[in-house]
N, C-alpha and C positions, 0 to 999 in steps of 0.2 A: 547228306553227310553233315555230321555234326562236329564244328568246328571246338579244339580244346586249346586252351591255349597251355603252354608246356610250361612256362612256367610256375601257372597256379594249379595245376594238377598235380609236381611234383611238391609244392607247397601243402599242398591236404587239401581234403576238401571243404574246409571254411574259404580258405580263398581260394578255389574255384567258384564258390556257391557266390563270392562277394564279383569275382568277374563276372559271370552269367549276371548276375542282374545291373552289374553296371550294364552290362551291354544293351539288356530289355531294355531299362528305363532311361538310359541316359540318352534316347532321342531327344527329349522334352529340353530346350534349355530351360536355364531357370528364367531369363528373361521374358518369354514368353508365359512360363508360364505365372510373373508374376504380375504380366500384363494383364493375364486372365484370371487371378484373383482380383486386381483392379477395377475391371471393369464385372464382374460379375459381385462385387458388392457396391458398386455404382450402381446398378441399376434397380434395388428394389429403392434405396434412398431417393432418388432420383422421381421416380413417379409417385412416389409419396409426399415429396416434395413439390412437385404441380399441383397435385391437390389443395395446396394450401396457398394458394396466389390465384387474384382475378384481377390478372394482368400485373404490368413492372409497378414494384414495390407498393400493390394493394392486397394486403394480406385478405382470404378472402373471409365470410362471416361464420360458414362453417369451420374453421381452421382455431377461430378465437372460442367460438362454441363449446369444441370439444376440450379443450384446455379448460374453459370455465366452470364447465357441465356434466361434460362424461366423462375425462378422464381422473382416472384416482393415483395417486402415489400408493402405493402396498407395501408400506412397513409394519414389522414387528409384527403381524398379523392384522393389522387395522387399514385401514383408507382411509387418505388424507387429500382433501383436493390439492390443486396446486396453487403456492403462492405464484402472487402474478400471474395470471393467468395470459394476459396479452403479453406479456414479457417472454413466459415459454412458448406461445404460441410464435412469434417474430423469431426468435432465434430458433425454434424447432423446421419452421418455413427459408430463413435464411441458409441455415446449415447442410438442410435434404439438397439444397439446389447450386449451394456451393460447392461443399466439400466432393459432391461424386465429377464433378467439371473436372477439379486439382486433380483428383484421380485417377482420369481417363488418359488428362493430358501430361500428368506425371509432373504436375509443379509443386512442389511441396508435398509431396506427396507423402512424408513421414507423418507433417501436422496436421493431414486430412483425414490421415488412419487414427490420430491420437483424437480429433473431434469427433470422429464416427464413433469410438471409444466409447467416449462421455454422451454422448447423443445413445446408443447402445444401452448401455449402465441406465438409462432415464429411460428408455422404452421396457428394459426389462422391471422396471421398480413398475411400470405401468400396467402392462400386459406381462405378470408372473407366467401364465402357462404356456406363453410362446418361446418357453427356454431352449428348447431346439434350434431353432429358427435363431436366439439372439448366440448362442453359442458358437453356432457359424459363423455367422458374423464376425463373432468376437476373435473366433483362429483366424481367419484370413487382414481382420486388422494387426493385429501380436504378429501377423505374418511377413506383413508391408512395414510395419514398424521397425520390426526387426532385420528383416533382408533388404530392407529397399524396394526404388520400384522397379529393379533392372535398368537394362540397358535400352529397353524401348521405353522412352522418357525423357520428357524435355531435361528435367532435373538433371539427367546422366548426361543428354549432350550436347549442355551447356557448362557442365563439369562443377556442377553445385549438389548432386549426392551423386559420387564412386565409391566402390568398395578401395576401403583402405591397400594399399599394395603389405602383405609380410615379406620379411626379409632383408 
């Protein structure tokens, strides 16, 4: 038996069609699920950030390498090494292994989404063909940004980011 509810039946069928799917989707809260954009762009950062440490605060020698050597900047159609290379290499190693921590644990979590931003923006000037991959990214940061990290998060329940109350 399929359940209708009577007042958005006799409403039309736009709002029935808007009950029916609230009812589908709205299991998911949002908190959850902004838990698991959280930690699900935590995690590629995060092991790519190991990579670049041999041991506490020893950047390791392939991490400066590739900043030095391999990796290019792709503007305007050209390649351009990077300035400082030990400089991006230190904060490319710092950020991978900070900002998905703030993430997970929901502290700061609006200026961890804006660092992965800018960390984002710098790997796609890097690696142009992995636009897939960095686009992703990019919606679930614009996402944390924008929504918060929920209600699972220290940030919320410590009461240092809630959604604003209307009304």
């Amino acid at each position: 038996m399929t359940y209708i509810d009577a007042n958005s039946a006799a409403a039309g069928p736009r709002a029935a069609l808007a009950n029916f799917t609230s009812r589908l989707f709205g299991w998911a809260p949002q908190s959850l699920t902004m838990l698991a954009a959280r930690v699900g762009l935590a995690l590629p950062f995060w092991y790519s950030g190991l990579t670049k440490w041999d041991g506490f605060l020893n950047l390791s020698f392939g991490a400066r390498a590739l900043f030095a050597e391999e990796y290019k900047l792709h503007l305007f159609g050209a390649e351009y090494p990077f300035p400082m290379p030990d400089l991006f290499a230190t904060l490319a190693g710092i950020g991978e292994v900070t900002f998905p921590v703030l993430l997970v644990l929901g502290i700061g979590t609006r200026y961890a989404a804006l660092g992965l931003i800018g960390m984002t923006l710098i790997v796609q000037l890097t690696e142009p063909d992995g636009w897939a991959i960095h686009l992703t990214w990019l919606a679930m940061e614009l996402a944390i940004v924008t929504f918060g990290p929920g209600k699972i998060a220290l940030d919320y329940l410590l009461g240092i980011d809630r959604p604003a109350k209307v009304g």
